[in-house]
PABAKE-826037 format. One record per atom (N, C-alpha, C, CB): x, y, z; atom name. Coordinates in Angstrom, 2 decimals, decimal comma. Atoms other than C-alpha are relative to their C-alpha. Glycine has a CB too. Layout:
<atoms>
<atom <X Y Z> "CA">
...
</atoms>
This chain:
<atoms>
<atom <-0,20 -0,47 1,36> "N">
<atom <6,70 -28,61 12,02> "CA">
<atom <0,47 1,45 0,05> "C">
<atom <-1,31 -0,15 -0,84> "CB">
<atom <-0,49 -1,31 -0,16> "N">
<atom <8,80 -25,63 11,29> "CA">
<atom <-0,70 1,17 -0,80> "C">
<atom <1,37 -0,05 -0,34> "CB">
<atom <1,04 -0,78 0,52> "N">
<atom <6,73 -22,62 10,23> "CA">
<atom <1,50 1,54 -0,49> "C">
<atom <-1,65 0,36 1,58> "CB">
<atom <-1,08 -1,12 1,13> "N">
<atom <8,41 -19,54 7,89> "CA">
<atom <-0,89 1,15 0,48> "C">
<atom <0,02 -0,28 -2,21> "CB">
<atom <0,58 -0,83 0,58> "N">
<atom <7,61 -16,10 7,68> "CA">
<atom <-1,35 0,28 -1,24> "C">
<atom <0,91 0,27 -0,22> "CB">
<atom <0,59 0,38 0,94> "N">
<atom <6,26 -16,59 4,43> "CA">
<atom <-0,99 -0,79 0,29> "C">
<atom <0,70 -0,43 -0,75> "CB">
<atom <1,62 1,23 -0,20> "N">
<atom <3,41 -19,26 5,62> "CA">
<atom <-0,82 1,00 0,94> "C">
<atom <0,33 -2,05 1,14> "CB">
<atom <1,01 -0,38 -0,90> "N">
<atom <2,20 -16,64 8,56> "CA">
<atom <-0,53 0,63 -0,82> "C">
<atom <0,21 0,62 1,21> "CB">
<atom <0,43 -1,04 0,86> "N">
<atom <1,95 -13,73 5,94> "CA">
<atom <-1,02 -0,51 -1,20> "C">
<atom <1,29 0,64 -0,59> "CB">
<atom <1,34 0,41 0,77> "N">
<atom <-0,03 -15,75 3,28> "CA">
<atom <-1,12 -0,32 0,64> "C">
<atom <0,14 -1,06 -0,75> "CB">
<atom <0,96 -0,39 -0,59> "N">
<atom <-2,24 -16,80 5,63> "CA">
<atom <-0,54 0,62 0,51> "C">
<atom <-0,15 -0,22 0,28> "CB">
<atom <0,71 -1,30 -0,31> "N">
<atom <-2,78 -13,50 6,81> "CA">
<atom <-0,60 0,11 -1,20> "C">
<atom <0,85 1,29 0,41> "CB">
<atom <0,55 -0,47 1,46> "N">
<atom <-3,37 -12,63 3,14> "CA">
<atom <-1,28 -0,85 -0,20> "C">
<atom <1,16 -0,29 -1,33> "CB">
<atom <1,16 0,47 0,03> "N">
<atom <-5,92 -15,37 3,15> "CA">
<atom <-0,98 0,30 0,79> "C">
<atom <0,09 -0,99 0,03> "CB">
<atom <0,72 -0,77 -1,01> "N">
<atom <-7,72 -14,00 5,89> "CA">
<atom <-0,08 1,16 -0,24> "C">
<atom <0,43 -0,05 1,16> "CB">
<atom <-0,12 -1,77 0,41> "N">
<atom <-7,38 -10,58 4,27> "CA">
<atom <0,30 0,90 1,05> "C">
<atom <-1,38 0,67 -0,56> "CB">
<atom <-0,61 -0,52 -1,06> "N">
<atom <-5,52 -9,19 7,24> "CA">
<atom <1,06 1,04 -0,69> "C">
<atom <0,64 -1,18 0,93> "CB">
<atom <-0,91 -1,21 0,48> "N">
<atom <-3,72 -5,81 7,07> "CA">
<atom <1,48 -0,48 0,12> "C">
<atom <-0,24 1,42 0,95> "CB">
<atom <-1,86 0,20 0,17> "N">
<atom <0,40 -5,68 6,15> "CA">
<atom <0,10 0,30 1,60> "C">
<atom <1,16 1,48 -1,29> "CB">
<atom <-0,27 -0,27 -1,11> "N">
<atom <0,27 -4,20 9,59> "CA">
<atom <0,26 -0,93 0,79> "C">
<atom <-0,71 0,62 0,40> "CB">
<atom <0,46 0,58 -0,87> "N">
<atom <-1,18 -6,66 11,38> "CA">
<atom <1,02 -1,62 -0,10> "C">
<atom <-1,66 0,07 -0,24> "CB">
<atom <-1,12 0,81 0,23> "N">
<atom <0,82 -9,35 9,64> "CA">
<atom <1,44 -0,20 0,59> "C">
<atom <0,17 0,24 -1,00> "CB">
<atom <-1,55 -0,57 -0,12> "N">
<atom <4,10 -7,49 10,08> "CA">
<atom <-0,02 -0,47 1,82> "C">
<atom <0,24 2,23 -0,50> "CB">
<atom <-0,52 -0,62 -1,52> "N">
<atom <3,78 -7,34 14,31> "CA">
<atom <-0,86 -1,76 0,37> "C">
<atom <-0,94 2,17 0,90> "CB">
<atom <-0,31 1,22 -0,11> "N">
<atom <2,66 -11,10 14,19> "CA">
<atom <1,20 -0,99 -0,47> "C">
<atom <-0,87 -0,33 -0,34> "CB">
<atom <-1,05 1,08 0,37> "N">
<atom <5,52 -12,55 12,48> "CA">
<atom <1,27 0,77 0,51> "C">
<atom <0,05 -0,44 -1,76> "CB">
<atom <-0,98 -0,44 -1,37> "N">
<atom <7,93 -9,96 14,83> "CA">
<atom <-0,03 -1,00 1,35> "C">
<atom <-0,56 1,58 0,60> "CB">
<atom <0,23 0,95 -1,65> "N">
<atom <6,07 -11,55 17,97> "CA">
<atom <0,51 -1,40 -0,44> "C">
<atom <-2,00 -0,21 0,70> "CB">
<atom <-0,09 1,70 -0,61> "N">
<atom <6,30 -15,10 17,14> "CA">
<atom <1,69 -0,15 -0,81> "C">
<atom <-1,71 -1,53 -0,86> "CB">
<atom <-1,59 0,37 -0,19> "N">
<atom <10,37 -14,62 15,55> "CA">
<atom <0,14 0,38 1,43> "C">
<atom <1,18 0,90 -1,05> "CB">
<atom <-0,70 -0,55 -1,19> "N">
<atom <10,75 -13,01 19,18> "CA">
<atom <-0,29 -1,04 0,88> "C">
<atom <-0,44 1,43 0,53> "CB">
<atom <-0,10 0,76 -1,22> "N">
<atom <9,38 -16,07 20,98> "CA">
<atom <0,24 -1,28 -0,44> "C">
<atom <-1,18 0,06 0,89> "CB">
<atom <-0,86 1,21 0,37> "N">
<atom <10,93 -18,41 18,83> "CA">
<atom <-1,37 -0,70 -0,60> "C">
<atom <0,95 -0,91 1,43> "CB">
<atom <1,46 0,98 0,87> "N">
<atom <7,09 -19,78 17,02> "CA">
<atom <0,37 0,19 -1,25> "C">
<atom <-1,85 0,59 0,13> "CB">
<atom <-0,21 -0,10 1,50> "N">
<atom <8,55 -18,89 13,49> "CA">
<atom <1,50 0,09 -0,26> "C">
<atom <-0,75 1,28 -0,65> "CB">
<atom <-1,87 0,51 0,40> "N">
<atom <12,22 -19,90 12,25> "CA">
<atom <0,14 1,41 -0,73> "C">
<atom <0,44 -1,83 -1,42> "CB">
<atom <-0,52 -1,03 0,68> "N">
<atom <14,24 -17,15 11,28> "CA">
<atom <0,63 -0,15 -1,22> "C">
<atom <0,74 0,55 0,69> "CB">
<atom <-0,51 0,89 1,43> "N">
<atom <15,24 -17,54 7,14> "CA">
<atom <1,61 -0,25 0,24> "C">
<atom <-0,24 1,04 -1,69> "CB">
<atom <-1,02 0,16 -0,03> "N">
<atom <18,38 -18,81 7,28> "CA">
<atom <1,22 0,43 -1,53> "C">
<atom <-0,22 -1,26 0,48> "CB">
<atom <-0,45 -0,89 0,84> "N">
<atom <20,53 -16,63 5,17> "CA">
<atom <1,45 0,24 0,32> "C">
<atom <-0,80 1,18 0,03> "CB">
<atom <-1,54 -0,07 -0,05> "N">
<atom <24,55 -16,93 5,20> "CA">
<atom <0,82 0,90 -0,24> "C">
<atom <0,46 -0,69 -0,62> "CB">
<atom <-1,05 -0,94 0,74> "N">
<atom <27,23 -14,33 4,24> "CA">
<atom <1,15 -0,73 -0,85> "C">
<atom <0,74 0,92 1,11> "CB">
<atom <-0,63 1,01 0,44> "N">
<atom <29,33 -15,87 1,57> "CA">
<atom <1,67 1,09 -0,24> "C">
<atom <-0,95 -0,83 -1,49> "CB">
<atom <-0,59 1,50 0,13> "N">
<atom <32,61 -17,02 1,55> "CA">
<atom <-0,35 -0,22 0,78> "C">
<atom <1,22 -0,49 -0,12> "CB">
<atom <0,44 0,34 -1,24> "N">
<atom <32,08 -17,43 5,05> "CA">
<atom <-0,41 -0,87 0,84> "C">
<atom <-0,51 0,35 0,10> "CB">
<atom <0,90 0,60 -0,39> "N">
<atom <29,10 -18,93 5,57> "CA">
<atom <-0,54 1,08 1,07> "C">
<atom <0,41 -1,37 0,39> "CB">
<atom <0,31 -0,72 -1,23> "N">
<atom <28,52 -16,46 8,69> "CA">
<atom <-1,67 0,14 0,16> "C">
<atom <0,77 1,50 -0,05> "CB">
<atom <1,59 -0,26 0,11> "N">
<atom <24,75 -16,24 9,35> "CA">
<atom <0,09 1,32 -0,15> "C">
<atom <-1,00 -0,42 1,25> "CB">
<atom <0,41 -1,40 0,38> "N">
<atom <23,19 -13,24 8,57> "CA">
<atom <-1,12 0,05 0,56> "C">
<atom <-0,10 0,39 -1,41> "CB">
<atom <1,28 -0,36 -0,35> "N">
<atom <20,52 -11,54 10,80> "CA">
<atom <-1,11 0,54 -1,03> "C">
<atom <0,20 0,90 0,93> "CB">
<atom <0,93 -0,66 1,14> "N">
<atom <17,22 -10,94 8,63> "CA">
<atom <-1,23 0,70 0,46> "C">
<atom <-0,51 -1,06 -0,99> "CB">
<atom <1,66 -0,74 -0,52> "N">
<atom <14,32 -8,48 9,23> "CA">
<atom <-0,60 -0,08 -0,49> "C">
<atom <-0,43 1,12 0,22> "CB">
<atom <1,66 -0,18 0,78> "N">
<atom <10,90 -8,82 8,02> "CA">
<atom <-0,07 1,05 0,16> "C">
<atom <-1,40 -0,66 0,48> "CB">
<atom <0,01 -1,63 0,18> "N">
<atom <10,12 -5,60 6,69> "CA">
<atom <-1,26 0,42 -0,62> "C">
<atom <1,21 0,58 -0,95> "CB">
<atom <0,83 0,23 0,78> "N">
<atom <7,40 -4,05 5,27> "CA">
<atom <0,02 -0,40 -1,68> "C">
<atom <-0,51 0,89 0,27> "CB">
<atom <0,01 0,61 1,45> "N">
<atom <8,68 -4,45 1,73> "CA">
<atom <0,31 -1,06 -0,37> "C">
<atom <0,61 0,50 -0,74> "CB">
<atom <0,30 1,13 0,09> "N">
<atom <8,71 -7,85 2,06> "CA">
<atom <-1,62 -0,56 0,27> "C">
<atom <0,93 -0,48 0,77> "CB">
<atom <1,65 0,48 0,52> "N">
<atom <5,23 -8,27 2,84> "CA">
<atom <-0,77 0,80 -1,28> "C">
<atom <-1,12 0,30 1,39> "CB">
<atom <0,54 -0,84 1,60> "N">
<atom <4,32 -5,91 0,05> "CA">
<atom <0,51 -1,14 -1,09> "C">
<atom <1,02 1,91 -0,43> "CB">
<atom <-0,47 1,23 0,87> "N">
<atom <6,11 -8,11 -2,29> "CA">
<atom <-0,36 -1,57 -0,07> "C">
<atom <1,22 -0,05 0,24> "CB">
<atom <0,60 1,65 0,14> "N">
<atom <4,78 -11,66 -0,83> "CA">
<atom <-1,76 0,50 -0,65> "C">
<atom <-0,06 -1,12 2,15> "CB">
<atom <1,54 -0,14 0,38> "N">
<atom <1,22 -9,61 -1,04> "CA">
<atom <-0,06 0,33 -1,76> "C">
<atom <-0,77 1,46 1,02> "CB">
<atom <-0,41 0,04 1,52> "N">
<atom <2,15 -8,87 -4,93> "CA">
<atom <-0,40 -1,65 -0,58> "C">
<atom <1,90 0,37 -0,15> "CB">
<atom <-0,21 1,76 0,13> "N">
<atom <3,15 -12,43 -5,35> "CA">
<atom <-1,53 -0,43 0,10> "C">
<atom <1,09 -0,86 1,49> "CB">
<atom <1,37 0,96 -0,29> "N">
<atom <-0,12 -13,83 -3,54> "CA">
<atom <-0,96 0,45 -0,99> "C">
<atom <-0,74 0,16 1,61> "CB">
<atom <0,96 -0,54 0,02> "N">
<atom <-2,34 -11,46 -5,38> "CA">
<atom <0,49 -0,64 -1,76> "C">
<atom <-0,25 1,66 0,74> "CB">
<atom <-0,04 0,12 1,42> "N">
<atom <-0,76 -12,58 -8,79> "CA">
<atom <0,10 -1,82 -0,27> "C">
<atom <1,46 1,01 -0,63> "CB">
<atom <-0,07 1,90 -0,25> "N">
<atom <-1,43 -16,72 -7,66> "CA">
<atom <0,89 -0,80 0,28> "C">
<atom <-0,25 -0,77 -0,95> "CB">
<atom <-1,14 0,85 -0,50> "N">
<atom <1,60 -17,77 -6,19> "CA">
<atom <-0,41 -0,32 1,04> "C">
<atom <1,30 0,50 0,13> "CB">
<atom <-0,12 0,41 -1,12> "N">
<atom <1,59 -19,84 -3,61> "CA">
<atom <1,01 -0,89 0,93> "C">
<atom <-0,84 -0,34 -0,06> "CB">
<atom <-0,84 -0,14 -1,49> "N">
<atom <3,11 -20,71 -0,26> "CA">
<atom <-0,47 -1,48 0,25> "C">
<atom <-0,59 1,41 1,40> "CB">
<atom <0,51 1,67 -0,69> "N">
<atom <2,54 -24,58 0,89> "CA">
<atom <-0,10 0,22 1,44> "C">
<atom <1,26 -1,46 -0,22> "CB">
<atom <0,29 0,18 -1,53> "N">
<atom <0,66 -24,52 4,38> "CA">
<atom <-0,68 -1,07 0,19> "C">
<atom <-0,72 1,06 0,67> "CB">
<atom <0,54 0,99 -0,32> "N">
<atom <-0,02 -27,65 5,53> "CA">
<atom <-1,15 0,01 1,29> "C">
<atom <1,07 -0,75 0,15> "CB">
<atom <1,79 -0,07 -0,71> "N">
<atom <-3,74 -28,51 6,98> "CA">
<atom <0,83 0,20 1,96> "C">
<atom <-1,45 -2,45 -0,41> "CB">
<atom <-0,42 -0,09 -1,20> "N">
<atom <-2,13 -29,17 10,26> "CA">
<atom <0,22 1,57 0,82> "C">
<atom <1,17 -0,75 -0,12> "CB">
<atom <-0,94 -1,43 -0,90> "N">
<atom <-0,29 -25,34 10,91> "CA">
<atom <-1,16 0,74 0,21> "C">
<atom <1,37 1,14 -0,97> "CB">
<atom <1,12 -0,89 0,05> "N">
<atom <-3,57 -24,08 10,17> "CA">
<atom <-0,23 0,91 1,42> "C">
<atom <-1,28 -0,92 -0,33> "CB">
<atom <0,60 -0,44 -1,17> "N">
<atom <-4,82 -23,54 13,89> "CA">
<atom <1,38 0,72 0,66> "C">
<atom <-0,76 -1,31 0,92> "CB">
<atom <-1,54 -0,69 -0,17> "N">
<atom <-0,97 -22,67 14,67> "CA">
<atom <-0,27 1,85 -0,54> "C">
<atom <1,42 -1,08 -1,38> "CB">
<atom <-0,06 -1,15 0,72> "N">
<atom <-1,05 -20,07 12,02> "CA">
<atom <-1,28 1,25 0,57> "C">
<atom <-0,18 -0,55 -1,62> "CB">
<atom <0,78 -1,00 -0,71> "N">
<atom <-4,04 -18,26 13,28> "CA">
<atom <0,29 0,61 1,01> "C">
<atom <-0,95 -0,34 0,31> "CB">
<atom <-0,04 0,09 -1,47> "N">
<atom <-3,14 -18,41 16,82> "CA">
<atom <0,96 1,31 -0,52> "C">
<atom <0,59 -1,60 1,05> "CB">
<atom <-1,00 -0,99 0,07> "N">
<atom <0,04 -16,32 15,70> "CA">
<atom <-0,35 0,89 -0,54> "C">
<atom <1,04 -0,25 -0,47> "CB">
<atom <0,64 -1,10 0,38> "N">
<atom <-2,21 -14,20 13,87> "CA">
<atom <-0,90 0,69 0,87> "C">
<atom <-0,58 -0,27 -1,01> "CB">
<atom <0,63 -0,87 -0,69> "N">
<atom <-4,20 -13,16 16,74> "CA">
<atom <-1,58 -0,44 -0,11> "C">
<atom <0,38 1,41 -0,52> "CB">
<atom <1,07 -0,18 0,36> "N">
<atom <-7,28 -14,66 15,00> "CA">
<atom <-0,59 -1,44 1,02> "C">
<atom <-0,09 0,12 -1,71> "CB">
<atom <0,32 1,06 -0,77> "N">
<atom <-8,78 -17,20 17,77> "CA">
<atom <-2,06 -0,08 0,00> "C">
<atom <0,90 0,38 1,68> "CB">
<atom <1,96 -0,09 0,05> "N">
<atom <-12,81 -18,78 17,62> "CA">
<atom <-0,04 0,37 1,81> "C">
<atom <-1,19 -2,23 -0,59> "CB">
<atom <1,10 -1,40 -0,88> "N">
<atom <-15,18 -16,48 19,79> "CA">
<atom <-0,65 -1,63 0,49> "C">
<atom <-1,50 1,70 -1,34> "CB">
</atoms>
């Protein structure tokens, strides 16, 4: 199952994990290929377009989350999603 940006960062947010901490997990796992990069075109083109997670994108999903939007993470990514968060059972 392909996992987003957007699914690590809410579940950070559910875990009440700092923007920081968020931010340098969803770097690591675009850098080892565990989280799809958004696919984002240049138009007419089509040309892909490289995209950075930034902090004012997690500021903005943490906005979002904090005002009840949500992100669909399926039960499954769960243990995924942690792992890439750093957060593993003791």
């Amino acid at each position: 199952m392909d996992i987003t940006p957007a699914q690590v960062a809410y579940r950070g947010f559910q875990c009440d994990l700092s923007n920081e901490r968020i931010l340098n997990s969803i770097q690591r796992a675009l850098n080892a290929g565990r989280v799809n990069r958004p696919p984002f075109t240049r138009w007419p083109g089509g040309e892909p377009i490289s995209v950075h997670i930034g902090e004012s994108h997690l500021a903005n999903w943490r906005q979002q989350f904090e005002e009840g939007a949500n992100v669909e993470i399926p039960a499954e990514m769960t243990e995924e999603l942690n792992e890439i968060l750093g957060m593993v059972p003791s």
